[in-house]
gemmi code that builds the backbone of each chain (N, CA, C; Angstrom):
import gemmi

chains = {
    "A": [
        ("UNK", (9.983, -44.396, -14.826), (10.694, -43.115, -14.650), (9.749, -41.952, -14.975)),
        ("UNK", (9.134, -41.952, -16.035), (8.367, -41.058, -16.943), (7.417, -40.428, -15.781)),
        ("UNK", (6.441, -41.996, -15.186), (5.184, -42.299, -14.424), (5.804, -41.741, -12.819)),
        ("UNK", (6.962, -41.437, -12.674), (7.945, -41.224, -11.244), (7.542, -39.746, -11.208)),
        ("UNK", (8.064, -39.282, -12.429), (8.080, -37.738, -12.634), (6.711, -37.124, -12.765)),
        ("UNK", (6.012, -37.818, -13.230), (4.671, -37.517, -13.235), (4.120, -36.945, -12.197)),
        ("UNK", (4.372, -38.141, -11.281), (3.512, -38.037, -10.100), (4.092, -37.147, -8.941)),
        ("UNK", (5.450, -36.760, -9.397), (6.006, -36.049, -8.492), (5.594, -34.347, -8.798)),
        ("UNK", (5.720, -34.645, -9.905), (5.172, -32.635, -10.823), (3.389, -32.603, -10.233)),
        ("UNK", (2.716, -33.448, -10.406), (1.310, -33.760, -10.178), (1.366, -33.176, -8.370)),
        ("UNK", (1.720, -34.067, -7.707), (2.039, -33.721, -6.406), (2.608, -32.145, -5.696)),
        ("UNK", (3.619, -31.484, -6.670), (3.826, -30.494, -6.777), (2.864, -29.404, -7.131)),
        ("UNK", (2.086, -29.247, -7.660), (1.266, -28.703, -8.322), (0.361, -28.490, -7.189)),
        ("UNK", (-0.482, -29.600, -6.931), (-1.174, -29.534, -5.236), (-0.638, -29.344, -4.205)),
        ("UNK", (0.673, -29.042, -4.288), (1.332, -28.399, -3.037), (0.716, -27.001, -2.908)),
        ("UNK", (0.930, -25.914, -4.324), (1.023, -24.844, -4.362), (0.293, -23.873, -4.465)),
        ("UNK", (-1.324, -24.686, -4.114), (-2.094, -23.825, -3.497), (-1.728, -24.161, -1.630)),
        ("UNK", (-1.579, -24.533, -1.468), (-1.417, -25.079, 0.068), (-0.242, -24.355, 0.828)),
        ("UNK", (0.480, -24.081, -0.413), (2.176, -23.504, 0.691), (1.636, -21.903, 0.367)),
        ("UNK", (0.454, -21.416, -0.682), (0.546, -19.989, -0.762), (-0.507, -19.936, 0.382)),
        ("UNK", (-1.135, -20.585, 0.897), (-2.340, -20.323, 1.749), (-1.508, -20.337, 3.506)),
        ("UNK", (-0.004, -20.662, 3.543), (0.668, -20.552, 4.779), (0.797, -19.565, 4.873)),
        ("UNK", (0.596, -18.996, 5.956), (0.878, -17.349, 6.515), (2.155, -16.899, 6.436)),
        ("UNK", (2.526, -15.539, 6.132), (4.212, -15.588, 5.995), (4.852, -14.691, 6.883)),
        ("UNK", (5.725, -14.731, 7.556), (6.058, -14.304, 8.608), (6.517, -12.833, 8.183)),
        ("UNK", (6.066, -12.034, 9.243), (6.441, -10.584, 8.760), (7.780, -10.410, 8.206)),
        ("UNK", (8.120, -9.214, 7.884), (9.545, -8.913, 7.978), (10.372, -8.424, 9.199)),
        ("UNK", (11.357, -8.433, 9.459), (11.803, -8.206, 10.286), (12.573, -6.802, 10.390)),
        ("UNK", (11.801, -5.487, 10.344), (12.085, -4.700, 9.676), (12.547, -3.479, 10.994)),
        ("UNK", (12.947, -2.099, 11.433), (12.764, -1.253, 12.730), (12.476, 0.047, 11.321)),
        ("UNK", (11.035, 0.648, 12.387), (10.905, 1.868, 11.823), (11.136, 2.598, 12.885)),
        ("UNK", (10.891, 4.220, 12.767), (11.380, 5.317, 13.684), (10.001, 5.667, 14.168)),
        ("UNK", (9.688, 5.554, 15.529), (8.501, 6.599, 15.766), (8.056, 7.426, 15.774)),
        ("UNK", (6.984, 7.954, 15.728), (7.002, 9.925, 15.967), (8.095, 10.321, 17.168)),
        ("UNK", (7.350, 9.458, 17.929), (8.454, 9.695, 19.580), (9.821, 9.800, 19.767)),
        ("UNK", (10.567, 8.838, 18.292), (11.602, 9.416, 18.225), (12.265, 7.816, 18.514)),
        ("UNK", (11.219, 6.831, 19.361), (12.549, 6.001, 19.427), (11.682, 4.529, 18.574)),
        ("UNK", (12.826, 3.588, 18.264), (12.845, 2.140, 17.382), (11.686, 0.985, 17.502)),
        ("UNK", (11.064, 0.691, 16.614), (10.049, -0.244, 16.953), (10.740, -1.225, 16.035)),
        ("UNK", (11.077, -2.474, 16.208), (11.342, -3.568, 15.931), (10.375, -4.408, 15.623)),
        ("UNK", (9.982, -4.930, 14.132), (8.571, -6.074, 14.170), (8.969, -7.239, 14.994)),
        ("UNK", (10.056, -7.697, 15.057), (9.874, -9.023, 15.424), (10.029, -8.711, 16.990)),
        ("UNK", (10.260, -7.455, 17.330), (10.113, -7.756, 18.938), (8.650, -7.245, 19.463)),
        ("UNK", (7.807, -7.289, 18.382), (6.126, -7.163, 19.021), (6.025, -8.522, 19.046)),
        ("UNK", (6.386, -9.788, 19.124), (5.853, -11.188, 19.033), (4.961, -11.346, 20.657)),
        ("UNK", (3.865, -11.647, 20.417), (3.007, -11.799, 21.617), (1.827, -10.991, 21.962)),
        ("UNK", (2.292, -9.796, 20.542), (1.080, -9.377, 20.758), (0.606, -8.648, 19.632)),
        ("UNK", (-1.098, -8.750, 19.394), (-1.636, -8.583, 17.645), (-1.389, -7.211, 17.301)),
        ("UNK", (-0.887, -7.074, 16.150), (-0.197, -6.238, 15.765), (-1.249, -5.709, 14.143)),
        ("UNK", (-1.600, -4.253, 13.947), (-2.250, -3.756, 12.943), (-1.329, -3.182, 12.299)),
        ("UNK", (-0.406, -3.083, 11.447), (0.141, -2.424, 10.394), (-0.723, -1.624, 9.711)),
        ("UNK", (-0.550, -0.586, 9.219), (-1.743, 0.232, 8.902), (-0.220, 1.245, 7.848)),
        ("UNK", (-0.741, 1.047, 6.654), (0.233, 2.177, 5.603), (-0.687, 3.074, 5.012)),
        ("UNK", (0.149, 4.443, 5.209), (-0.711, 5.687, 4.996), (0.279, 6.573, 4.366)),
        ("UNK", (-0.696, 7.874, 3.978), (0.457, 8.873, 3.628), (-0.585, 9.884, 3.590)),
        ("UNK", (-0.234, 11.147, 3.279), (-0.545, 12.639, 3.646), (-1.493, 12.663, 2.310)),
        ("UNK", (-0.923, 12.165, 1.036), (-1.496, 11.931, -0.185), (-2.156, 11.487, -0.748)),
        ("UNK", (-2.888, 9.975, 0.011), (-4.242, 9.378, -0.151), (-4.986, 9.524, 0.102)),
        ("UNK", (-5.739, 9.783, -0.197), (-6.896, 10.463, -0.016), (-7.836, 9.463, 0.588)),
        ("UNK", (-8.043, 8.377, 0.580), (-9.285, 7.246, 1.288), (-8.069, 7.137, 2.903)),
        ("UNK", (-7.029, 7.314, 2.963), (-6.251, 7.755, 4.282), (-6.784, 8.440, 5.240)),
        ("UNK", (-7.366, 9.782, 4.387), (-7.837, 10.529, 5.238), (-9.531, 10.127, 6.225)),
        ("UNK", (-9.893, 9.078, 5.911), (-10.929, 8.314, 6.697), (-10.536, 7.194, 7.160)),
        ("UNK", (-9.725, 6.896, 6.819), (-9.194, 5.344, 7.334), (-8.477, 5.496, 8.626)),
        ("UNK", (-7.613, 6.857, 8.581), (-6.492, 6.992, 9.628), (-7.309, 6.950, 11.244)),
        ("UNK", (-8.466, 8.395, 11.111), (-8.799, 8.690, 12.114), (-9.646, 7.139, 12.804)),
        ("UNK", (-9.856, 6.270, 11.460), (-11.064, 5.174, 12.347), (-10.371, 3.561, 12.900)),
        ("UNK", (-9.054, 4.298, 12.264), (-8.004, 3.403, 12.841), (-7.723, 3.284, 14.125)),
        ("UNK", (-7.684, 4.765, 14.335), (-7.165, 5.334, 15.839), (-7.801, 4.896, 16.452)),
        ("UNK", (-9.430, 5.302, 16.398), (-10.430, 4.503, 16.846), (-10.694, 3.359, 17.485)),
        ("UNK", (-10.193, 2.293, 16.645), (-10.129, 0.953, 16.709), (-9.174, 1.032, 17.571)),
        ("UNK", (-7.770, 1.142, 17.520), (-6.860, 1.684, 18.749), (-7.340, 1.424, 20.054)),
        ("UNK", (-8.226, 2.894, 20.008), (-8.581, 3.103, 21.850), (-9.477, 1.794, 21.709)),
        ("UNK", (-9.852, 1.445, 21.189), (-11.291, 0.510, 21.537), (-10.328, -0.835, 21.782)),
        ("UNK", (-9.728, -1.250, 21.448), (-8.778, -2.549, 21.187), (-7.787, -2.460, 21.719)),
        ("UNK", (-6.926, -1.730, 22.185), (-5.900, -1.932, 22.826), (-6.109, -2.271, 24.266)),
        ("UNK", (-6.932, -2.443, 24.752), (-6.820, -2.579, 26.584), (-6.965, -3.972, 26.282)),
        ("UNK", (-7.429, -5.315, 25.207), (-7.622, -6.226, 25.048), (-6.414, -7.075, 23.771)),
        ("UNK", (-5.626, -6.510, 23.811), (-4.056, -6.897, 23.658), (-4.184, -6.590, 21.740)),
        ("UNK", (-4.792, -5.374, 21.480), (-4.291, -5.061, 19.920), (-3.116, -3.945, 20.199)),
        ("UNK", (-1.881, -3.965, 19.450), (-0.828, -2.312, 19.194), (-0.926, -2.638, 17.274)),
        ("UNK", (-1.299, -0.786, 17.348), (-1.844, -0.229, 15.921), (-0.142, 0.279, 15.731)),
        ("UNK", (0.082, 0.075, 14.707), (1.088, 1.072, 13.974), (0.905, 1.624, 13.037)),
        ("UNK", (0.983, 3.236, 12.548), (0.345, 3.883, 11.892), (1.705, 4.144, 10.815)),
        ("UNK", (2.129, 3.500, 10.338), (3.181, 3.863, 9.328), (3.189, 4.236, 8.001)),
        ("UNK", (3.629, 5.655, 7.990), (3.613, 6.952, 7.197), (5.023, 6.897, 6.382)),
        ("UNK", (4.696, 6.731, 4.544), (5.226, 6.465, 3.347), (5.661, 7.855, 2.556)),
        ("UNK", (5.066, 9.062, 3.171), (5.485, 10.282, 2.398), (6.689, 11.041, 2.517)),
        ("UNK", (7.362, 10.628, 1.094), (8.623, 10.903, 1.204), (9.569, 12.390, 1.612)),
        ("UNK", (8.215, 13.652, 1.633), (8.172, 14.430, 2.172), (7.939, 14.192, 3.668)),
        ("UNK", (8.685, 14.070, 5.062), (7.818, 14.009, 6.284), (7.322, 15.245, 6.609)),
        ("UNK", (7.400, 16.846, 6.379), (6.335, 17.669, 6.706), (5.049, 17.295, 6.183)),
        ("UNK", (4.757, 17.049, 5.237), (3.371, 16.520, 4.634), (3.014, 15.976, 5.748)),
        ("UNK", (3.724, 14.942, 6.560), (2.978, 13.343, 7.444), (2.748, 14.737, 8.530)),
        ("UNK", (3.747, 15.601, 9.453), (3.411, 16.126, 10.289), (2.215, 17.199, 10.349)),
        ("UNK", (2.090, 17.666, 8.799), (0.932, 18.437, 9.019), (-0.704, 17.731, 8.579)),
        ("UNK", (-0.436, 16.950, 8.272), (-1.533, 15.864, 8.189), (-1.882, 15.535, 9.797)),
        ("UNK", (-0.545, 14.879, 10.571), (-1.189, 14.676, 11.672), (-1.427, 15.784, 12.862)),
        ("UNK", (-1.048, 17.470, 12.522), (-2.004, 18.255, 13.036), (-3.267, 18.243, 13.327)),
        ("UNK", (-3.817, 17.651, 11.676), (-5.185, 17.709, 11.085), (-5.882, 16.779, 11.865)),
        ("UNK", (-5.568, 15.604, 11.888), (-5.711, 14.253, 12.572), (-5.205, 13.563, 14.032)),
        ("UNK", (-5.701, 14.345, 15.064), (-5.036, 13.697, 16.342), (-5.302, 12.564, 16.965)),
        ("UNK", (-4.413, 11.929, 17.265), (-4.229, 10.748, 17.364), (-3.642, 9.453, 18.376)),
        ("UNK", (-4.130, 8.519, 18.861), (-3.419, 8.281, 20.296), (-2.370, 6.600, 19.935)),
        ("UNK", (-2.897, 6.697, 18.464), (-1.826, 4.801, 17.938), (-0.357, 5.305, 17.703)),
        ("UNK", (0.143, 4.512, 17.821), (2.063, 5.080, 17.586), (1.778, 5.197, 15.916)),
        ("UNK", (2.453, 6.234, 15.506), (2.593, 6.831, 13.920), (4.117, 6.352, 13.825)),
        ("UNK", (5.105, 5.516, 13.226), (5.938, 5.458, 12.460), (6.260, 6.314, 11.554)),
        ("UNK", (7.724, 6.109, 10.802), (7.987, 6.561, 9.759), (8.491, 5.825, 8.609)),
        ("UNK", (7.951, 5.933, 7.280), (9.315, 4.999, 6.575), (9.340, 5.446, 5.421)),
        ("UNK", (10.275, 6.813, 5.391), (10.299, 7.679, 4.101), (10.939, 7.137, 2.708)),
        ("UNK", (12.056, 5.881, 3.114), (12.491, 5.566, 1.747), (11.411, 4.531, 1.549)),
        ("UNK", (10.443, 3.952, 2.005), (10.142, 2.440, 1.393), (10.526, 1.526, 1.731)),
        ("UNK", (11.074, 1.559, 2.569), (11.617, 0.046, 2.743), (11.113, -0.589, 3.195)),
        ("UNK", (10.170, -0.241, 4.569), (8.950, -1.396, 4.855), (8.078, -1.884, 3.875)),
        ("UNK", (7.592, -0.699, 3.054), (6.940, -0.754, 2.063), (7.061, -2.204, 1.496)),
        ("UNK", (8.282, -1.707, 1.149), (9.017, -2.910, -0.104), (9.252, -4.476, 0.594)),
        ("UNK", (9.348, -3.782, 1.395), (9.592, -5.316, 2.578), (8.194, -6.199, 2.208)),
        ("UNK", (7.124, -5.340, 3.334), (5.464, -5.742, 3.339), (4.973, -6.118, 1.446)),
        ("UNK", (5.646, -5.832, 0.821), (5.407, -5.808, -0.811), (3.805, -4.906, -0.842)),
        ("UNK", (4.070, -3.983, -0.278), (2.586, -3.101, -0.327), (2.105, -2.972, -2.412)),
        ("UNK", (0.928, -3.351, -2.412), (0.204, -3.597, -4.248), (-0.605, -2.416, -3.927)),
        ("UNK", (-0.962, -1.519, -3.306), (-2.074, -0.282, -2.971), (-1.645, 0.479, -1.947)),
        ("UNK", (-2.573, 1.917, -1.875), (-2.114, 2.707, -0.670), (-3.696, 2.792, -0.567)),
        ("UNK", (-4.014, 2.533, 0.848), (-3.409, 2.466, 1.894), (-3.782, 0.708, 2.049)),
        ("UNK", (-2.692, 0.258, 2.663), (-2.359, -1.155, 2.764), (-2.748, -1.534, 4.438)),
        ("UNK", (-3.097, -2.643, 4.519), (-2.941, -3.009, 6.204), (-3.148, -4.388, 6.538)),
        ("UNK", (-2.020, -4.880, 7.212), (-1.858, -6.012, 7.511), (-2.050, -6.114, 8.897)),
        ("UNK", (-2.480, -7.619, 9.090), (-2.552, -7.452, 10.990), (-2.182, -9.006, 10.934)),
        ("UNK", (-1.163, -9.037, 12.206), (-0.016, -9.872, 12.287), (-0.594, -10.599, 13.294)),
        ("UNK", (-0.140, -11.845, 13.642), (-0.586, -12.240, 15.303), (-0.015, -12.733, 15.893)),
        ("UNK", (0.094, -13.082, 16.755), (0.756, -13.125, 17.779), (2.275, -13.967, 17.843)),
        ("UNK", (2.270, -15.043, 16.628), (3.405, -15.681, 16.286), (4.157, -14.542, 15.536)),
        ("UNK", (3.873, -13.301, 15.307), (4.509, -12.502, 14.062), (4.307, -13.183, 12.822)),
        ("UNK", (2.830, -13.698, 12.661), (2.924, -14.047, 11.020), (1.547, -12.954, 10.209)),
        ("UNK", (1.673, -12.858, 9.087), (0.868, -12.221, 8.467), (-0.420, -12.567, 8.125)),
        ("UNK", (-1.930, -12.417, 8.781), (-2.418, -13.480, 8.698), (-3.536, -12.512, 7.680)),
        ("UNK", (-3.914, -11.713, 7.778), (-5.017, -11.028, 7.103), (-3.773, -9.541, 6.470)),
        ("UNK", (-4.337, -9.195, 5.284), (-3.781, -8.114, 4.376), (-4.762, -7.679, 3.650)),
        ("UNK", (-5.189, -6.401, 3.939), (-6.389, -5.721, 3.076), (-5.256, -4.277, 2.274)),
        ("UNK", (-6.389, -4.407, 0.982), (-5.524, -3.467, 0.059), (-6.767, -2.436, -0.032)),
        ("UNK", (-6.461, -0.944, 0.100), (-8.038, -0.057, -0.314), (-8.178, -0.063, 1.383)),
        ("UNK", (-9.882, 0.763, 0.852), (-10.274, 1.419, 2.100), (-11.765, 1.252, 1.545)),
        ("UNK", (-13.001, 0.669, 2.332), (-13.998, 0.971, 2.164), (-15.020, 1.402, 3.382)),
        ("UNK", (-15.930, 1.111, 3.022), (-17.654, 1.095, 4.340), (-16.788, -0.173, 5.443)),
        ("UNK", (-16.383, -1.062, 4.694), (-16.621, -2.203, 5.189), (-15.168, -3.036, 6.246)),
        ("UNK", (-14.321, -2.192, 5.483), (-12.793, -2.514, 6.670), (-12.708, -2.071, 7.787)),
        ("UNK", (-13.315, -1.161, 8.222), (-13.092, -1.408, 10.118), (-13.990, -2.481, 10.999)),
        ("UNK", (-14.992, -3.021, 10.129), (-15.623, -3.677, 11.215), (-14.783, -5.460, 10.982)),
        ("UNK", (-14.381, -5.424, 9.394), (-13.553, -6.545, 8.926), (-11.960, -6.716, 9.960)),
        ("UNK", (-11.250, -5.488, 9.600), (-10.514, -5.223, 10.876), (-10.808, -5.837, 12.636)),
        ("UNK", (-11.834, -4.911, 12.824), (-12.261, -5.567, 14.287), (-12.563, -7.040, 14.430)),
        ("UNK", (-12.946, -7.968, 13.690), (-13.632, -9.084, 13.734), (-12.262, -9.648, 13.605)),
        ("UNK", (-11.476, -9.508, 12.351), (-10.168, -10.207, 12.742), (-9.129, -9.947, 14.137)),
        ("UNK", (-9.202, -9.092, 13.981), (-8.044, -8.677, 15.288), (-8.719, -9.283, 16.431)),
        ("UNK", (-9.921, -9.533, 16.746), (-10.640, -10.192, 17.456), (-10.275, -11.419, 17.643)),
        ("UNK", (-10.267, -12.058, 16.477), (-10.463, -13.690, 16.029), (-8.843, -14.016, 16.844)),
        ("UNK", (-7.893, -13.040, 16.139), (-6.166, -13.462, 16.513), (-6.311, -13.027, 18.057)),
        ("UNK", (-6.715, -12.355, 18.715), (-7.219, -11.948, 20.177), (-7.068, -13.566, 20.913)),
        ("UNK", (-8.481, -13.565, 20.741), (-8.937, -14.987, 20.945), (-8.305, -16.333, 20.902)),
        ("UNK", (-7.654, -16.293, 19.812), (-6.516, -17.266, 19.513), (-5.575, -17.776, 20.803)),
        ("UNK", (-5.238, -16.780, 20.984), (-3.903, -16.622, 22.093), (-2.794, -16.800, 21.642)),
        ("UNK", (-1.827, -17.350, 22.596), (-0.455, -17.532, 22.212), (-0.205, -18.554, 21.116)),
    ],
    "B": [
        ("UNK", (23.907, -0.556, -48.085), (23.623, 0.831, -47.487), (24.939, 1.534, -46.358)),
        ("UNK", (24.774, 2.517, -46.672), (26.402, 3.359, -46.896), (26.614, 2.699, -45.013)),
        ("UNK", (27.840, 2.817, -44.634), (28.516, 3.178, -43.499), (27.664, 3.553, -42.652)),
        ("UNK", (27.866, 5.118, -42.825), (26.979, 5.647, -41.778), (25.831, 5.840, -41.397)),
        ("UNK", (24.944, 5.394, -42.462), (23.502, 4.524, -42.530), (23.290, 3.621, -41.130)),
        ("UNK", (24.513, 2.834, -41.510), (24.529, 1.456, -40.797), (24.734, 1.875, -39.191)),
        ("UNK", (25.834, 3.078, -39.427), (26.386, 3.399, -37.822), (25.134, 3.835, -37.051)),
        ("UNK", (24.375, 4.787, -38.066), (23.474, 5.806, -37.070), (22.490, 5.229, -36.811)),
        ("UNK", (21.998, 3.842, -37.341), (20.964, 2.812, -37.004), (21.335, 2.292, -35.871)),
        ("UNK", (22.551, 1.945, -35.860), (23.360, 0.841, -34.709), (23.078, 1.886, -33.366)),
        ("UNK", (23.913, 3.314, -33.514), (23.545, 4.287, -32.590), (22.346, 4.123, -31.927)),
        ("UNK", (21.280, 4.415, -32.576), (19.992, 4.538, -32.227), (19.550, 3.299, -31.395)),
        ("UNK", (19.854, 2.302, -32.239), (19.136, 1.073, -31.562), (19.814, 1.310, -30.086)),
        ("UNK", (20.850, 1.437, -29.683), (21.532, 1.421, -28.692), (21.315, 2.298, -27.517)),
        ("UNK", (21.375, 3.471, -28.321), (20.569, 4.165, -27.406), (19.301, 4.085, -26.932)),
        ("UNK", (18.552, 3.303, -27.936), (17.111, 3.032, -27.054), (17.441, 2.265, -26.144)),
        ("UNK", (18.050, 1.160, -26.249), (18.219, 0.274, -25.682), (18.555, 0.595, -24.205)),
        ("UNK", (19.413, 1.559, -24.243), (20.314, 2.265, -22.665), (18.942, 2.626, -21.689)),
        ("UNK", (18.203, 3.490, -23.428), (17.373, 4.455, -22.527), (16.069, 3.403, -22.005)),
        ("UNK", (16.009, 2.662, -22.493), (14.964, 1.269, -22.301), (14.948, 1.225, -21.066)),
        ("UNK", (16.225, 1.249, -20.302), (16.733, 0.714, -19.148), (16.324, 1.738, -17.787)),
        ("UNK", (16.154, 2.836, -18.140), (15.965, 3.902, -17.624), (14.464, 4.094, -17.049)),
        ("UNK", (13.663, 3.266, -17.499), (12.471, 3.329, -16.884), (12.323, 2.088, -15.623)),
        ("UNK", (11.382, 2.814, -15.072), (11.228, 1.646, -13.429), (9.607, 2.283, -13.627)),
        ("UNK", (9.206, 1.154, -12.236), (8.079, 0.646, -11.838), (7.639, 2.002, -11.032)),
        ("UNK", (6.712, 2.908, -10.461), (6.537, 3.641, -9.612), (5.945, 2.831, -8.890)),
        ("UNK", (6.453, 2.703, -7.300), (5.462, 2.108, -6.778), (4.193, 2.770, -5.675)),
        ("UNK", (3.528, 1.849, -5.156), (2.211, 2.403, -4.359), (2.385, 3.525, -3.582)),
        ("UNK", (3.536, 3.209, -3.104), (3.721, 4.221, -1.928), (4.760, 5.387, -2.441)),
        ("UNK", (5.495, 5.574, -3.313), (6.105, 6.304, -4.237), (5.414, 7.356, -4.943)),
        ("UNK", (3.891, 7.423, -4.495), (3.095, 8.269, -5.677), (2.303, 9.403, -5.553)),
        ("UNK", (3.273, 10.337, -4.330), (3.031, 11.362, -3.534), (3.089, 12.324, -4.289)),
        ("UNK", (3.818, 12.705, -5.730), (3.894, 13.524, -6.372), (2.891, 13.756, -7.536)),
        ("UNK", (2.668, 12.146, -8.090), (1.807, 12.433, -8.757), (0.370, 12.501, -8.345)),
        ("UNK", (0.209, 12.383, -7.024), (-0.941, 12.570, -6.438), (-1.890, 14.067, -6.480)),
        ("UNK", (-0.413, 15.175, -6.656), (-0.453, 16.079, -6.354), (-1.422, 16.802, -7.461)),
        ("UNK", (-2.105, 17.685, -6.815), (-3.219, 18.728, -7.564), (-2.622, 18.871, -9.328)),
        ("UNK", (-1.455, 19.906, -8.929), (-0.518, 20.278, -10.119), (-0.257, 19.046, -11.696)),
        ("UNK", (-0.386, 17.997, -10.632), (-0.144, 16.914, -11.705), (-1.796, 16.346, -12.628)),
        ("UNK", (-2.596, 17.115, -12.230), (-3.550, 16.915, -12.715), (-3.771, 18.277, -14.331)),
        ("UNK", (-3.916, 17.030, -15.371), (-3.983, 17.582, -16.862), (-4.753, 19.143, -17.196)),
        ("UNK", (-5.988, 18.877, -15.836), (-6.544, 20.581, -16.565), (-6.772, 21.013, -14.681)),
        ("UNK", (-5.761, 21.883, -14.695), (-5.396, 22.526, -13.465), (-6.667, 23.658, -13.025)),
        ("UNK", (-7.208, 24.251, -13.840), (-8.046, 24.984, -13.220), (-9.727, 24.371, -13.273)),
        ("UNK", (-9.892, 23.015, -13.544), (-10.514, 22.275, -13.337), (-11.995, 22.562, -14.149)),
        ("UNK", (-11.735, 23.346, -15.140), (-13.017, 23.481, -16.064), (-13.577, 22.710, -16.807)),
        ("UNK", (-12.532, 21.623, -16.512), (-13.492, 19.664, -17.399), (-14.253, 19.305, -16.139)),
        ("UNK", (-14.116, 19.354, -15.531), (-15.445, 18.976, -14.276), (-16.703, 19.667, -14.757)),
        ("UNK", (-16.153, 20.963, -14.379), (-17.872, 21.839, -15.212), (-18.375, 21.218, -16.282)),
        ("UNK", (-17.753, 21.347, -17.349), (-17.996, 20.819, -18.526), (-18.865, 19.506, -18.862)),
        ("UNK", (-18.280, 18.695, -17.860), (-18.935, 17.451, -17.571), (-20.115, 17.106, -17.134)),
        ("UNK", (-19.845, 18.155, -16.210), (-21.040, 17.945, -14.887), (-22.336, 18.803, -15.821)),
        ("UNK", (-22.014, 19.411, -17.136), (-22.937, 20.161, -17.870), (-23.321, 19.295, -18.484)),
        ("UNK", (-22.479, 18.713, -19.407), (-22.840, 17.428, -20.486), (-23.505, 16.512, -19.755)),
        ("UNK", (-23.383, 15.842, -18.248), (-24.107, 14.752, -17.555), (-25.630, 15.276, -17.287)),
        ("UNK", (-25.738, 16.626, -17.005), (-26.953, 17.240, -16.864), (-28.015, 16.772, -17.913)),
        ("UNK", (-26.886, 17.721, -19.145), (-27.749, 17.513, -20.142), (-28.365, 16.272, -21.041)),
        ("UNK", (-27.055, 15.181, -21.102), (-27.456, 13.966, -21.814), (-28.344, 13.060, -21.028)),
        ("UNK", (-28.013, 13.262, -19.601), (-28.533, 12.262, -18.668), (-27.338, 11.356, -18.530)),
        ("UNK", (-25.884, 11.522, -18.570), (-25.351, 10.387, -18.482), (-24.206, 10.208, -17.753)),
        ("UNK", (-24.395, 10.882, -16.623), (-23.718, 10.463, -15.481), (-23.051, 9.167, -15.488)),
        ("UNK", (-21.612, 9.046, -15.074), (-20.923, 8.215, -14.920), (-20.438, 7.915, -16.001)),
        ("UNK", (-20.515, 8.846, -17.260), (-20.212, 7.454, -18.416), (-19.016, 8.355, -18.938)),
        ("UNK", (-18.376, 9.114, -18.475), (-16.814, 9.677, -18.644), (-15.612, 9.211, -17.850)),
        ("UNK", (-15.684, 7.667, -18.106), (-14.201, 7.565, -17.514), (-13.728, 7.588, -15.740)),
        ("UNK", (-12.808, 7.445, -15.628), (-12.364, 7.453, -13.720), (-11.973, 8.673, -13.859)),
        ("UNK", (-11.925, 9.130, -12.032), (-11.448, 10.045, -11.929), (-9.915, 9.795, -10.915)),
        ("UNK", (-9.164, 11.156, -10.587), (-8.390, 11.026, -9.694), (-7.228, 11.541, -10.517)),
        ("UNK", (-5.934, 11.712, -9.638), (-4.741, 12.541, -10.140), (-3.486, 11.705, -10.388)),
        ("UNK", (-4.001, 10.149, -9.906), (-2.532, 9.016, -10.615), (-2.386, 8.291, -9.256)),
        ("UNK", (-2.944, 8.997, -8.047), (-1.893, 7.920, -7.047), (-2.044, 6.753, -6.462)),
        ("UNK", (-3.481, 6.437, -7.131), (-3.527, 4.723, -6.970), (-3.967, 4.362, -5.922)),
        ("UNK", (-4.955, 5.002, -5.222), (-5.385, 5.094, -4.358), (-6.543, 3.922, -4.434)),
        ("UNK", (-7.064, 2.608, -3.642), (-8.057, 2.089, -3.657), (-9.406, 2.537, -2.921)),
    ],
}
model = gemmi.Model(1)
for chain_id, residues in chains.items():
    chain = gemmi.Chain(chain_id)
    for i, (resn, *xyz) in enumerate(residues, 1):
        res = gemmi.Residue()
        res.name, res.seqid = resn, gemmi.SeqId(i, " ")
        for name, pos in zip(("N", "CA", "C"), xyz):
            atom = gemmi.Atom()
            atom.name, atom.element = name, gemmi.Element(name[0])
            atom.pos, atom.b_iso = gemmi.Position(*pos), 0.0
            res.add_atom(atom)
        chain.add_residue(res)
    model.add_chain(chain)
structure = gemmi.Structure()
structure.add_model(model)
structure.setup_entities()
């Protein structure tokens, strides 16, 4: 019995690097666009998806956003959609920020948090890129030199992948 | 120890206790306010000078601490 339990807790134990290393499926969340109308996560399934969390108030945002966009034009004719989803609970802040910053990726909104809280965002600015099953496969926290080309290489990799 | 010794202890504890309850987590994306200029301790920003005098002079750049206004920015 003792030697039963053992081996079953033992077994358990080596599960749980293995079940945290499974990708976890987004949330199934609708934010509001700038445009005004509903983006649904789970009805992007099919195609790689950049979550990108920002706000008027971070300051490493303010380089990340525009090289996002970037990545955008460069990636989207080869099946990436960027979502630029904006956390400031003020939305004039987000609109006069994106005066500052013009831009051609769809900008979201999600003034209470709730994607936030959904995505369990640990930093601002957060960005996840989803693929094509809608699962979460890469999540970077921060902003450095080194995340857009990390960005591109993944969104690449889930590209490639296919269906 | 008298009565109301006892009461105004009991009070207190209790009230911490309520007020215990009253605090939450700020989170990442929640931290638009304290991001803000205003929320920074010396508003007209004469500890920078100060610093940037003392780093001159000691040679010791970098060795005062982080900077930034709270919002957790990576």
């Amino acid at each position: 019995m003792g030697r039963r339990l053992f081996t079953l807790l033992f077994t358990g134990l080596l599960a749980v690097p293995v079940l945290a290393a499974v990708p976890k499926v987004a949330p199934d969340i609708t934010l509001t666009a700038l445009s005004g109308e509903s983006i649904r996560i789970a009805d992007l399934k099919g195609q790689v998806v950049l979550l990108d969390f920002w706000a008027s108030w971070c300051i490493p945002c303010r380089r990340s956003f525009p090289e996002v966009d970037a990545l955008h034009r460069e990636l989207q004719p080869k099946g990436l959609t960027v979502i630029a989803v904006n956390v400031d609970e003020q939305q004039k802040n987000a609109y006069t920020f994106l005066e500052k910053y013009p831009h051609t990726m769809t900008v979201a909104f999600d003034p209470k948090g709730a994607a936030a809280q959904a995505f369990d965002l640990q930093a601002m600015p957060s960005s996840m890129i989803v693929d094509r099953r809608g699962r979460i496969r890469f999540t970077h926290e921060g902003y450095t030199d080194k995340t857009i080309s990390q960005f591109r290489s993944e969104v690449l990799q889930l590209i490639a992948e296919g269906e | 120890m008298a009565f109301k010794t006892r009461l105004l202890m009991a009070l207190t504890l209790v009230s911490a206790l309520l007020l215990g309850t009253g605090c939450a987590t700020v989170q990442p994306w929640q931290r638009g306010l304290l991001a803000d200029s205003c929320m920074v301790f010396d508003a007209n920003n004469s500890a920078a000078y100060m610093t940037h005098w003392q780093e001159s002079r000691e040679g010791s750049a970098g060795g005062f601490g982080v900077q930034g206004g709270g919002c957790g920015c990576k």
